[in-house]
PyMOL Python script that loads the backbone (N, CA, C, O; Angstrom):
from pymol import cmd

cmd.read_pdbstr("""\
ATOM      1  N   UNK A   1      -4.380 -21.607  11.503  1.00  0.00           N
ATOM      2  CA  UNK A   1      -5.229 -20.474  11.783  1.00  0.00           C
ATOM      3  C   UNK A   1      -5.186 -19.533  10.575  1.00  0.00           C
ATOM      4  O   UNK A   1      -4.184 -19.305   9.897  1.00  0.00           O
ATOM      5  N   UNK A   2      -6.675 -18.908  10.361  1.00  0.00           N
ATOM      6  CA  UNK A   2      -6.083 -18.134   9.080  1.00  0.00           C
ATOM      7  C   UNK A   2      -5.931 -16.802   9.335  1.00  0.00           C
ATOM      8  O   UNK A   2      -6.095 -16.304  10.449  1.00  0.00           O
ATOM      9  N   UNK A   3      -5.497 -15.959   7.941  1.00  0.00           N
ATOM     10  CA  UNK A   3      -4.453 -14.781   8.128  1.00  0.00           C
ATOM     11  C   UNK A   3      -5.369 -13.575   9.066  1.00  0.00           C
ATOM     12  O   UNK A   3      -4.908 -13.113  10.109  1.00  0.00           O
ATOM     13  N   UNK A   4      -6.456 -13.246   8.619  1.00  0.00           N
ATOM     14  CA  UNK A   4      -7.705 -12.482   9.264  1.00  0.00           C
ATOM     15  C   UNK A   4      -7.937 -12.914  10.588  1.00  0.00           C
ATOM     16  O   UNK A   4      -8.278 -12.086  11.432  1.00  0.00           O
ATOM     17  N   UNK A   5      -7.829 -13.832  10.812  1.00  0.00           N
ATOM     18  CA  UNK A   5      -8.130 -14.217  12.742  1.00  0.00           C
ATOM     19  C   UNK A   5      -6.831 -14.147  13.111  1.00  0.00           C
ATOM     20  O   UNK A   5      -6.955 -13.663  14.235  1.00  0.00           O
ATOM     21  N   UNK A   6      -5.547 -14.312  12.925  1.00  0.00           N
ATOM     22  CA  UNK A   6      -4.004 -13.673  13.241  1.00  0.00           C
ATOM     23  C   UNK A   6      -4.645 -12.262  13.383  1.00  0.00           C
ATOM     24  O   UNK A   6      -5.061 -11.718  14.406  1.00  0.00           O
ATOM     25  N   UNK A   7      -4.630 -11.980  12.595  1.00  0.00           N
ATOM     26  CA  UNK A   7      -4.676 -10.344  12.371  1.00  0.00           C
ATOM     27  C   UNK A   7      -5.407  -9.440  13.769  1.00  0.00           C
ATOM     28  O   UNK A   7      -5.014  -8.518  14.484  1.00  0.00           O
ATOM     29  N   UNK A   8      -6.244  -9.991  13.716  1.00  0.00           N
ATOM     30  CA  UNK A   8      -7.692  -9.890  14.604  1.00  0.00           C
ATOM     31  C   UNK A   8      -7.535  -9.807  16.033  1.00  0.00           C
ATOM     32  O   UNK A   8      -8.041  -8.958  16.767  1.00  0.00           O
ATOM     33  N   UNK A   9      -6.483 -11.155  16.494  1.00  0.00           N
ATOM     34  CA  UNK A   9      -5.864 -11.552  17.709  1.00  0.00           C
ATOM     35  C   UNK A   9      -4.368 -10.536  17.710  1.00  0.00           C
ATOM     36  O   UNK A   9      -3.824 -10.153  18.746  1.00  0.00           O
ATOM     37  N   UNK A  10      -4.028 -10.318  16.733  1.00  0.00           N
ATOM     38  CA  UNK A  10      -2.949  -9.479  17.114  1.00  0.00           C
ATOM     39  C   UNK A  10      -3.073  -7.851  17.481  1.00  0.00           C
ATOM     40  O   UNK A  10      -2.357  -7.199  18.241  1.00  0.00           O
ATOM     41  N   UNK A  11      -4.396  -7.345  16.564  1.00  0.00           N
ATOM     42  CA  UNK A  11      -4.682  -6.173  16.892  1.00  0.00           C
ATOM     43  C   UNK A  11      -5.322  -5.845  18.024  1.00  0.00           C
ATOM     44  O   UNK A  11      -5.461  -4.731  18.529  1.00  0.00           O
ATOM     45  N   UNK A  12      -5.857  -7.321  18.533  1.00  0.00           N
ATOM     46  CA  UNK A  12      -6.310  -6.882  19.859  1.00  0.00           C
ATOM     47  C   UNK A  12      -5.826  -6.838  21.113  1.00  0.00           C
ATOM     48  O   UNK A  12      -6.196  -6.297  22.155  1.00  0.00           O
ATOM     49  N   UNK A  13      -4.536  -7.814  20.661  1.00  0.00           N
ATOM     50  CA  UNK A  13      -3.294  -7.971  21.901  1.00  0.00           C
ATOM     51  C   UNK A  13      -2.650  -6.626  21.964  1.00  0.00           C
ATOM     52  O   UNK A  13      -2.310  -6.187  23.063  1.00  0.00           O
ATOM     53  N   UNK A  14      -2.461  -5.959  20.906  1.00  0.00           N
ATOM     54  CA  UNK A  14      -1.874  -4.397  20.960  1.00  0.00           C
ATOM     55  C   UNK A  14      -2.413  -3.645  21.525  1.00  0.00           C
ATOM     56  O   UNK A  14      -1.889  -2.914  22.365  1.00  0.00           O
ATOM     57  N   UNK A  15      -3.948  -3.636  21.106  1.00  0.00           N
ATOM     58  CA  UNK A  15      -4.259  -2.838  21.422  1.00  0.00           C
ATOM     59  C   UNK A  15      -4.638  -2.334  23.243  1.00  0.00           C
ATOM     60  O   UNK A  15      -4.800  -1.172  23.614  1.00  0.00           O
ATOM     61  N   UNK A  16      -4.695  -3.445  24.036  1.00  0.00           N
ATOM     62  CA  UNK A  16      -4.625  -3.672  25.234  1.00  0.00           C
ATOM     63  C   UNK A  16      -2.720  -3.610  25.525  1.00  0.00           C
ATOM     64  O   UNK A  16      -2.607  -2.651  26.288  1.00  0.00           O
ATOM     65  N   UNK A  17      -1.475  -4.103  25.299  1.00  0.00           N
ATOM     66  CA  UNK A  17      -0.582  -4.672  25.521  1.00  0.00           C
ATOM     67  C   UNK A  17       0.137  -3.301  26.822  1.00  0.00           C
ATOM     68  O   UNK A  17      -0.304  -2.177  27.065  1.00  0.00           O
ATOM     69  N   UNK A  18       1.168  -3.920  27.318  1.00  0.00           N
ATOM     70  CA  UNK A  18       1.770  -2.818  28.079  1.00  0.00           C
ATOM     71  C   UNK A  18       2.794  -2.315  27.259  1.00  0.00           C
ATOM     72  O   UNK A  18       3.383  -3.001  26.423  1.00  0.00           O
ATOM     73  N   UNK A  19       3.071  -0.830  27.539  1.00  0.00           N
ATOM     74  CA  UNK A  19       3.966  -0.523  26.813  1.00  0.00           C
ATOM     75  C   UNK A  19       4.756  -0.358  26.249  1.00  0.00           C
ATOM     76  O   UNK A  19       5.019   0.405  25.320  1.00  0.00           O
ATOM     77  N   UNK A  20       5.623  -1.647  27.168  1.00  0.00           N
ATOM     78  CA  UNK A  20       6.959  -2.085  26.504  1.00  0.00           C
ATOM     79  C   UNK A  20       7.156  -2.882  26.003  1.00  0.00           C
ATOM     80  O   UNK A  20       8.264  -3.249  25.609  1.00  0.00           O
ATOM     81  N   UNK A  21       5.751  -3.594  25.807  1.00  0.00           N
ATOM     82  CA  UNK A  21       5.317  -5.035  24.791  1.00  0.00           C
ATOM     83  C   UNK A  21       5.157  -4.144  23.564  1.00  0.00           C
ATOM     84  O   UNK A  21       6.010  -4.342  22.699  1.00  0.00           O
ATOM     85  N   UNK A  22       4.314  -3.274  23.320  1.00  0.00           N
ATOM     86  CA  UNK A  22       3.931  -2.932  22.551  1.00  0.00           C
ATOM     87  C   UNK A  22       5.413  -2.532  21.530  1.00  0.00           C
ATOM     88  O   UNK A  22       5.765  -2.961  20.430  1.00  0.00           O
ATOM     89  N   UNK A  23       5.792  -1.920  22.103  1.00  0.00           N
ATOM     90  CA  UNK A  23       7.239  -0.744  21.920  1.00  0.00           C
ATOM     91  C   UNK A  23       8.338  -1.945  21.310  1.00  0.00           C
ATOM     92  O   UNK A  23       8.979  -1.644  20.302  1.00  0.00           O
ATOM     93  N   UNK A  24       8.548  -3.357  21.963  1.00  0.00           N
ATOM     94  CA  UNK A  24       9.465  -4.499  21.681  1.00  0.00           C
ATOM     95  C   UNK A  24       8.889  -5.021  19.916  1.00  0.00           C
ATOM     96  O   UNK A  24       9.595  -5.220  18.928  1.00  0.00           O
ATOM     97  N   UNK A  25       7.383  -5.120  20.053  1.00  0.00           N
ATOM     98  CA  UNK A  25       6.996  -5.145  18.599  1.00  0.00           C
ATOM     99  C   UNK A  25       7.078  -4.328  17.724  1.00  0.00           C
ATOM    100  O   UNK A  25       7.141  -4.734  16.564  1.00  0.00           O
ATOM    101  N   UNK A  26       7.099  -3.161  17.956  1.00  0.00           N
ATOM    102  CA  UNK A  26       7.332  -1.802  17.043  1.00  0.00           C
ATOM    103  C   UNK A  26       8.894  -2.184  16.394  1.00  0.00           C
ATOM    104  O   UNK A  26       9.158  -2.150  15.192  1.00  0.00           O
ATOM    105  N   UNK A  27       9.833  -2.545  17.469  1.00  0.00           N
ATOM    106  CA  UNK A  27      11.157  -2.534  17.349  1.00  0.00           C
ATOM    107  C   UNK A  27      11.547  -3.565  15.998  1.00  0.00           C
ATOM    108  O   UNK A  27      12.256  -3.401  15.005  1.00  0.00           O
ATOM    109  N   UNK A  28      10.461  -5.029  16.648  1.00  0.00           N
ATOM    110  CA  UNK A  28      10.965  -6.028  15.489  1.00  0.00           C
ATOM    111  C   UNK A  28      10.446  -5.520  14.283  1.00  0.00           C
ATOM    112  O   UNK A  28      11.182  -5.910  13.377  1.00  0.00           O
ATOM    113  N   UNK A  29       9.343  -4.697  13.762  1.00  0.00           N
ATOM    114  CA  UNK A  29       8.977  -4.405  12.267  1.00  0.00           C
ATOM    115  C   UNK A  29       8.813  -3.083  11.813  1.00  0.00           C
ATOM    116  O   UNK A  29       7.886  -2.757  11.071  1.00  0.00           O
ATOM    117  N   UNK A  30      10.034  -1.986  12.400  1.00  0.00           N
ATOM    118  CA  UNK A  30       9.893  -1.194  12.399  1.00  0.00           C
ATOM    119  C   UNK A  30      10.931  -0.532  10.929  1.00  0.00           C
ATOM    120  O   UNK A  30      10.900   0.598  10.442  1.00  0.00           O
ATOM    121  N   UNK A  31      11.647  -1.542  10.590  1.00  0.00           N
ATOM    122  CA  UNK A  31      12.055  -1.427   9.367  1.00  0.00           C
ATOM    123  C   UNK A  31      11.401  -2.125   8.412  1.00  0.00           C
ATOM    124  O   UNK A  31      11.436  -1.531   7.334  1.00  0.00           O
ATOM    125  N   UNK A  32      10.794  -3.197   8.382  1.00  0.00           N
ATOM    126  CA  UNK A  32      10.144  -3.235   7.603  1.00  0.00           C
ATOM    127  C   UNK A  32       8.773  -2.074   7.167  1.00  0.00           C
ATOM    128  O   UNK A  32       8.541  -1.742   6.005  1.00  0.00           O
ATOM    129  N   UNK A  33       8.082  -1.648   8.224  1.00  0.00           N
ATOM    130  CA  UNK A  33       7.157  -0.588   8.390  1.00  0.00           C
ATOM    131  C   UNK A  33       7.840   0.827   7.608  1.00  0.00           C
ATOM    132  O   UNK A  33       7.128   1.537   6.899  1.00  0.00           O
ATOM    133  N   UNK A  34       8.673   0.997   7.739  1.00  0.00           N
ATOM    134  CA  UNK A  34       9.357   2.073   7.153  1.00  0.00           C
ATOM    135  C   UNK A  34       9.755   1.973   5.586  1.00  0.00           C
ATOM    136  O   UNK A  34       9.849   2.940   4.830  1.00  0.00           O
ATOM    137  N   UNK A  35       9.922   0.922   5.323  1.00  0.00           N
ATOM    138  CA  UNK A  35      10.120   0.621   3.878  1.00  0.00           C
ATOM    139  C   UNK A  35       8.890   0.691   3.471  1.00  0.00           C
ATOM    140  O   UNK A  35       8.835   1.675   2.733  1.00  0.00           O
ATOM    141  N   UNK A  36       8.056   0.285   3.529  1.00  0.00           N
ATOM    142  CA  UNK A  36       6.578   0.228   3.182  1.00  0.00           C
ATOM    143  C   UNK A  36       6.120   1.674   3.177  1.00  0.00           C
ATOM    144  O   UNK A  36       5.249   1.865   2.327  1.00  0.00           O
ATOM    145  N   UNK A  37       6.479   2.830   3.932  1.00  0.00           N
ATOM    146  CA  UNK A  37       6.153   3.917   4.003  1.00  0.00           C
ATOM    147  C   UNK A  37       7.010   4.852   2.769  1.00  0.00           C
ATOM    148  O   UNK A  37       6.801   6.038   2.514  1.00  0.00           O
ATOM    149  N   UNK A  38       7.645   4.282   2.350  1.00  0.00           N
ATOM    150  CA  UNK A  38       7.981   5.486   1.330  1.00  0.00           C
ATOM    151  C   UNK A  38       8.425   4.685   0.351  1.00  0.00           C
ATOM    152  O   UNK A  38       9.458   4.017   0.387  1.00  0.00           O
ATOM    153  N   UNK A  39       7.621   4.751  -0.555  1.00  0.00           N
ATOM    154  CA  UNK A  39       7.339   4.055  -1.980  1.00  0.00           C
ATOM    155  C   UNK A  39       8.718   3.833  -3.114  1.00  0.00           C
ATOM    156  O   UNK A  39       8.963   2.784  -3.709  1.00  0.00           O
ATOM    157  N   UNK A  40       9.590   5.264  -3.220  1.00  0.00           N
ATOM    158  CA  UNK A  40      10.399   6.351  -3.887  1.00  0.00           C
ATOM    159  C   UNK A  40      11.944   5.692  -3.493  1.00  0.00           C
ATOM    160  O   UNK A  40      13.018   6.018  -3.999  1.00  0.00           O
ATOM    161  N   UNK A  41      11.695   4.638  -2.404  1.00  0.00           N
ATOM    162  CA  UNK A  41      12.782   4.179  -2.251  1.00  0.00           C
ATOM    163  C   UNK A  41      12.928   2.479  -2.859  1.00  0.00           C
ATOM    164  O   UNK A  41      14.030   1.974  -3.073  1.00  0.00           O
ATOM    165  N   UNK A  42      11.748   1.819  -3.055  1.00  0.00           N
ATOM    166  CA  UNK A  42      11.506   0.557  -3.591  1.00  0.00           C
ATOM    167  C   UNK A  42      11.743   0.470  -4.983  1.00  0.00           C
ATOM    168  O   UNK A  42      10.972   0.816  -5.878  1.00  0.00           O
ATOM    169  N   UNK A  43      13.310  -0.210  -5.135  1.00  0.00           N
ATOM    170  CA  UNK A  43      13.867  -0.133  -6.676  1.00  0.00           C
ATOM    171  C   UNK A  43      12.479  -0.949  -7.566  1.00  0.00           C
ATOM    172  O   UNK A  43      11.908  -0.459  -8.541  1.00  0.00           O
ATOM    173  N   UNK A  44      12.221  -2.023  -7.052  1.00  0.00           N
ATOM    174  CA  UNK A  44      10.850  -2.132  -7.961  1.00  0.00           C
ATOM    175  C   UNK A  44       9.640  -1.758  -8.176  1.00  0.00           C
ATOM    176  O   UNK A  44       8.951  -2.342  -9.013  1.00  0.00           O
ATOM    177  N   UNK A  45       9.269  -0.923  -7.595  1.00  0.00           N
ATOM    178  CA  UNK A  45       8.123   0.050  -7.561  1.00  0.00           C
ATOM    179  C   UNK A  45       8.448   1.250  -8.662  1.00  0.00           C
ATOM    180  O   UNK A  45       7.673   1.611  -9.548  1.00  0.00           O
ATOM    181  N   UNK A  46       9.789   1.793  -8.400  1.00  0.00           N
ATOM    182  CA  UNK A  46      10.243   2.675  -9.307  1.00  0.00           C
ATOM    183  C   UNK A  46      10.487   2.142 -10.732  1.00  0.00           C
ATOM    184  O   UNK A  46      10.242   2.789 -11.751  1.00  0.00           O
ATOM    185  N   UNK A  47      10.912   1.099 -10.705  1.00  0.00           N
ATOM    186  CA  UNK A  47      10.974   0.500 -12.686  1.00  0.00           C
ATOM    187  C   UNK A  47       9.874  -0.040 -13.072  1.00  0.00           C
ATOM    188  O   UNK A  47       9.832  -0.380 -14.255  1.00  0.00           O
ATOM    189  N   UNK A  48       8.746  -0.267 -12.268  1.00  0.00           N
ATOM    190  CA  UNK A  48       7.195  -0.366 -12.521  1.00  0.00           C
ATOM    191  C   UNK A  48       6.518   1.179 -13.465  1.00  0.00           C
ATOM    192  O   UNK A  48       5.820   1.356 -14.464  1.00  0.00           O
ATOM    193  N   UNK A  49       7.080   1.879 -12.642  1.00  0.00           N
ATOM    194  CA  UNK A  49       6.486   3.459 -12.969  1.00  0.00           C
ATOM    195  C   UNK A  49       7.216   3.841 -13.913  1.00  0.00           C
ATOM    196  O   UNK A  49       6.780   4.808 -14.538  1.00  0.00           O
ATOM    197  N   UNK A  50       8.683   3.196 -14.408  1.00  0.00           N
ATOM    198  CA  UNK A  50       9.407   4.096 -15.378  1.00  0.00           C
ATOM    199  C   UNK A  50       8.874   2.907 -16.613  1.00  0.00           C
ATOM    200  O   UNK A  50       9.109   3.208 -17.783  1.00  0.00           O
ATOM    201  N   UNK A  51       8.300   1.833 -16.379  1.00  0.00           N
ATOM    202  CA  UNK A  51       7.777   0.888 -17.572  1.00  0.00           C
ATOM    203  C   UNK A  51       6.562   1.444 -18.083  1.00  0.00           C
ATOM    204  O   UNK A  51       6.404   1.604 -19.293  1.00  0.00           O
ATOM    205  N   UNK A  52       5.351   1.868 -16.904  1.00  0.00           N
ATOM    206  CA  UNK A  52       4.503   2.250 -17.530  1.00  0.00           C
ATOM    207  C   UNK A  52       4.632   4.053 -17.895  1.00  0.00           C
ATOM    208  O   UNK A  52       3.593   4.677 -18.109  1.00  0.00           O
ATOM    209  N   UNK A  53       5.562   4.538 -17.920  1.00  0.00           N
ATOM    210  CA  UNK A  53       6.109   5.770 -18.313  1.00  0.00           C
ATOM    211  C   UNK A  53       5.880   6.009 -19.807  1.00  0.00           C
ATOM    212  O   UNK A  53       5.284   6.737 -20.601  1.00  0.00           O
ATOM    213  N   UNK A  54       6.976   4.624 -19.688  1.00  0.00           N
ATOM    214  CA  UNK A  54       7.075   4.667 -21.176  1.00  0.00           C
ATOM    215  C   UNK A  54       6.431   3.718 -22.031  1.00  0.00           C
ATOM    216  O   UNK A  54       6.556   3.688 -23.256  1.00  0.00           O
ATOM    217  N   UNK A  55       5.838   3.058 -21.437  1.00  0.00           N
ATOM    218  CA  UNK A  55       4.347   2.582 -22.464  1.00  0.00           C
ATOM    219  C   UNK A  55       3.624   3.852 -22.994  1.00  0.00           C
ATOM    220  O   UNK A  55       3.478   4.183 -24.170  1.00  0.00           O
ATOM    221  N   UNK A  56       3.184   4.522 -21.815  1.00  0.00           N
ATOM    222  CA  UNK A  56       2.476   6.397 -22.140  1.00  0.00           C
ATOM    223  C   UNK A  56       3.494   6.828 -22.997  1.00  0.00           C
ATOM    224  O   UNK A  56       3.003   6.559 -24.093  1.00  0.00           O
ATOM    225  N   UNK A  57       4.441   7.255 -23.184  1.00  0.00           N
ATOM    226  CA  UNK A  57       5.343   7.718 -24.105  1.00  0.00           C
ATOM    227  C   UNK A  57       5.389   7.171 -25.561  1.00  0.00           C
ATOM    228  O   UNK A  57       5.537   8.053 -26.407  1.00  0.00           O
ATOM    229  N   UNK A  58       5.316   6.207 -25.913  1.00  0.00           N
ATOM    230  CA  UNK A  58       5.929   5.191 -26.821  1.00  0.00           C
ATOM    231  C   UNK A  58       3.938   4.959 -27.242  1.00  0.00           C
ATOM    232  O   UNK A  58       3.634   3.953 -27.882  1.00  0.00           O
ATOM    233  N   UNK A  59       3.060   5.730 -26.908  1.00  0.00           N
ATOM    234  CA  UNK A  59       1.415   5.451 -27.513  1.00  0.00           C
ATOM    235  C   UNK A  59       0.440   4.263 -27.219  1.00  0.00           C
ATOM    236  O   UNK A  59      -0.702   3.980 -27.583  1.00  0.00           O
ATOM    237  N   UNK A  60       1.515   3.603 -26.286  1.00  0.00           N
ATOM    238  CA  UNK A  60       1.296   1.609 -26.435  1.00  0.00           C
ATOM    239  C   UNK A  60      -0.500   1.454 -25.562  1.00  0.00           C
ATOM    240  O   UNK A  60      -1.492   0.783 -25.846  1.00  0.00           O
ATOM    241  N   UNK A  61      -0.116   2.702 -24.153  1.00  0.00           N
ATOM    242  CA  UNK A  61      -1.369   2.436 -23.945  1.00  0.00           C
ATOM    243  C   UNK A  61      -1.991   4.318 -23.869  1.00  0.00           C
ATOM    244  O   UNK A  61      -1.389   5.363 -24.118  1.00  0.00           O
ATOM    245  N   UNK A  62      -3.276   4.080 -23.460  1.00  0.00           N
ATOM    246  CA  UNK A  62      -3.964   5.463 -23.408  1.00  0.00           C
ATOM    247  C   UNK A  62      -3.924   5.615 -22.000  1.00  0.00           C
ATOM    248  O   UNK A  62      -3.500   4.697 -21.298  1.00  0.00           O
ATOM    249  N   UNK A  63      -4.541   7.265 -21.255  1.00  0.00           N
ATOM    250  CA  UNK A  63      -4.553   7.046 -19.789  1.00  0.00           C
ATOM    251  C   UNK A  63      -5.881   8.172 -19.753  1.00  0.00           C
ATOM    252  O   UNK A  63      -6.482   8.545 -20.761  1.00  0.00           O
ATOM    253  N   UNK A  64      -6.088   8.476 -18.779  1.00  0.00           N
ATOM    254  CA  UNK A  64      -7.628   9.324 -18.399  1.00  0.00           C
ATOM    255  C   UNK A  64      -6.990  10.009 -17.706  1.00  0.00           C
ATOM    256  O   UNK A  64      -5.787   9.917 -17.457  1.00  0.00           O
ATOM    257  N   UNK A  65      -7.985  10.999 -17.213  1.00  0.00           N
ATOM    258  CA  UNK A  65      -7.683  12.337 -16.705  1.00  0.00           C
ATOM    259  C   UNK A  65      -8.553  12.067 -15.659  1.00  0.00           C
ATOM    260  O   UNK A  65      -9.594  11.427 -15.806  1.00  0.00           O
ATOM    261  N   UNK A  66      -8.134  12.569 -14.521  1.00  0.00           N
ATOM    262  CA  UNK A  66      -8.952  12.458 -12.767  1.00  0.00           C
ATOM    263  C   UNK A  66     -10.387  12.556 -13.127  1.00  0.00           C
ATOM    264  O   UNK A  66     -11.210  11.752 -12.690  1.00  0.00           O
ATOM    265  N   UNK A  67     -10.695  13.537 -13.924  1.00  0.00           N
ATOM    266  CA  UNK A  67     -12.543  13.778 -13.848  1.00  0.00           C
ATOM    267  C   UNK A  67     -12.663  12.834 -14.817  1.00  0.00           C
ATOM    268  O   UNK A  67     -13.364  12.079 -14.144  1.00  0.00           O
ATOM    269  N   UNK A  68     -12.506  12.060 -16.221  1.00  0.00           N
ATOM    270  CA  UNK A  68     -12.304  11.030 -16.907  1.00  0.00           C
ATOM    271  C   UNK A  68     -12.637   9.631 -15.783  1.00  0.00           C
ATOM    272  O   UNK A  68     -13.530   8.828 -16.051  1.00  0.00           O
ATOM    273  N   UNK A  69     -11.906   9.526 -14.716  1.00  0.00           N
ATOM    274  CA  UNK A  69     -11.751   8.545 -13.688  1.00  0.00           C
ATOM    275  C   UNK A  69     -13.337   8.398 -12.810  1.00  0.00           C
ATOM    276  O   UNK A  69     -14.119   7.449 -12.751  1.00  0.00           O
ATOM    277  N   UNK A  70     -13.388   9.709 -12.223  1.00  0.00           N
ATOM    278  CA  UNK A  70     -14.593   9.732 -11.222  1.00  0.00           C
ATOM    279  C   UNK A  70     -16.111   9.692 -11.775  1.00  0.00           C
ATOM    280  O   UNK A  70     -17.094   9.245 -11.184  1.00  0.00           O
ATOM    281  N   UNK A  71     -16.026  10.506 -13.573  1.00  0.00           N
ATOM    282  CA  UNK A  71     -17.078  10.282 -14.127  1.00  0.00           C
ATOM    283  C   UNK A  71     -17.200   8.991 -14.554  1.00  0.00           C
ATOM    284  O   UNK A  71     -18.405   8.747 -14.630  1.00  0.00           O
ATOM    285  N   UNK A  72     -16.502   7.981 -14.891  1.00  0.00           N
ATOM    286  CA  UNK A  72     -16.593   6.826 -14.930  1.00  0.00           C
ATOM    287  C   UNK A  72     -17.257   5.840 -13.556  1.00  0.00           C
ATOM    288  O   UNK A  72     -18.306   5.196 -13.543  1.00  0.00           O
ATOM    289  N   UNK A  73     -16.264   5.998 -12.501  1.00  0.00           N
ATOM    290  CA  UNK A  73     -16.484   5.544 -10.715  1.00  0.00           C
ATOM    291  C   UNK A  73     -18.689   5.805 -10.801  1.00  0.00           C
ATOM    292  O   UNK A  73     -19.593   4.972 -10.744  1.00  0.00           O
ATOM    293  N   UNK A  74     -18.706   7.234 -10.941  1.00  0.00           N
ATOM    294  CA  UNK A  74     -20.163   7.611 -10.794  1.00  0.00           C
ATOM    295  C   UNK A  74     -20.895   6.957 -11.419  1.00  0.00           C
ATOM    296  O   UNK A  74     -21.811   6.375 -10.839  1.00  0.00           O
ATOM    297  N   UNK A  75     -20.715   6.837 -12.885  1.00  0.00           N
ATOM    298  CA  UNK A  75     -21.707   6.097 -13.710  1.00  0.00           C
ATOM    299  C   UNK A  75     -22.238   4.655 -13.355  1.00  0.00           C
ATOM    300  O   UNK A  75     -23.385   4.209 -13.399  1.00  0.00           O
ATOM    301  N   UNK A  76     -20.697   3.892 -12.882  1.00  0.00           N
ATOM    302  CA  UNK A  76     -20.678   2.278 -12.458  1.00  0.00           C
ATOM    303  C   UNK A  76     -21.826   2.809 -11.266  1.00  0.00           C
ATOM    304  O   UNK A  76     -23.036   2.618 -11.394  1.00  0.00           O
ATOM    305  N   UNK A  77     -21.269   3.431 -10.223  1.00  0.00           N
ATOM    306  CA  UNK A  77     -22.838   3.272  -9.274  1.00  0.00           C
ATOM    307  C   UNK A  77     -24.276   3.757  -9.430  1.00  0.00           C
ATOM    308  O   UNK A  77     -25.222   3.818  -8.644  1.00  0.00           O
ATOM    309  N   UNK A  78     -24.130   4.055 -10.610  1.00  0.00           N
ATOM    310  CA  UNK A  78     -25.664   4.432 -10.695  1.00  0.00           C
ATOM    311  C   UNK A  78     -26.441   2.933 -11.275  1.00  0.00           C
ATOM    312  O   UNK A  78     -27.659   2.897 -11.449  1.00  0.00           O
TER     313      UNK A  78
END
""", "prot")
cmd.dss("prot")
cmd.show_as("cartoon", "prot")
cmd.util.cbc("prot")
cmd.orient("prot")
């Protein structure tokens, strides 16, 4: 079965489920769910950001500025 029809069948079993079904699934991925929620704790997420830190530091690459970003985003849809 593929991953999108899992998905599909599972959100819809929840979303109907009784509450202590629901609550027993919360339980099994509720640490994983929590890791996923705060970024600041994922040692590799953090040496991702201190690599491209210092690429920016060290000249290697360039970066844009938010309105740099959206005036770009705008142009592509026109």
């Amino acid at each position: 079965m593929r991953t999108n029809v899992i998905r599909e069948k599972l959100y819809d079993y929840i979303r109907f489920a009784e509450e202590k079904k629901v609550k027993a699934i919360y339980t099994m991925v509720e640490e994983e769910i929590a890791a996923k929620d705060n970024p600041w704790d994922d040692a590799q997420f953090m040496a991702e950001l201190d690599r491209r830190v210092e690429e920016y530091e060290r000249r290697e690459v360039t970066a844009s500025t938010w309105e740099e970003v959206k005036a770009k985003a705008v142009a592509l849809n026109k």
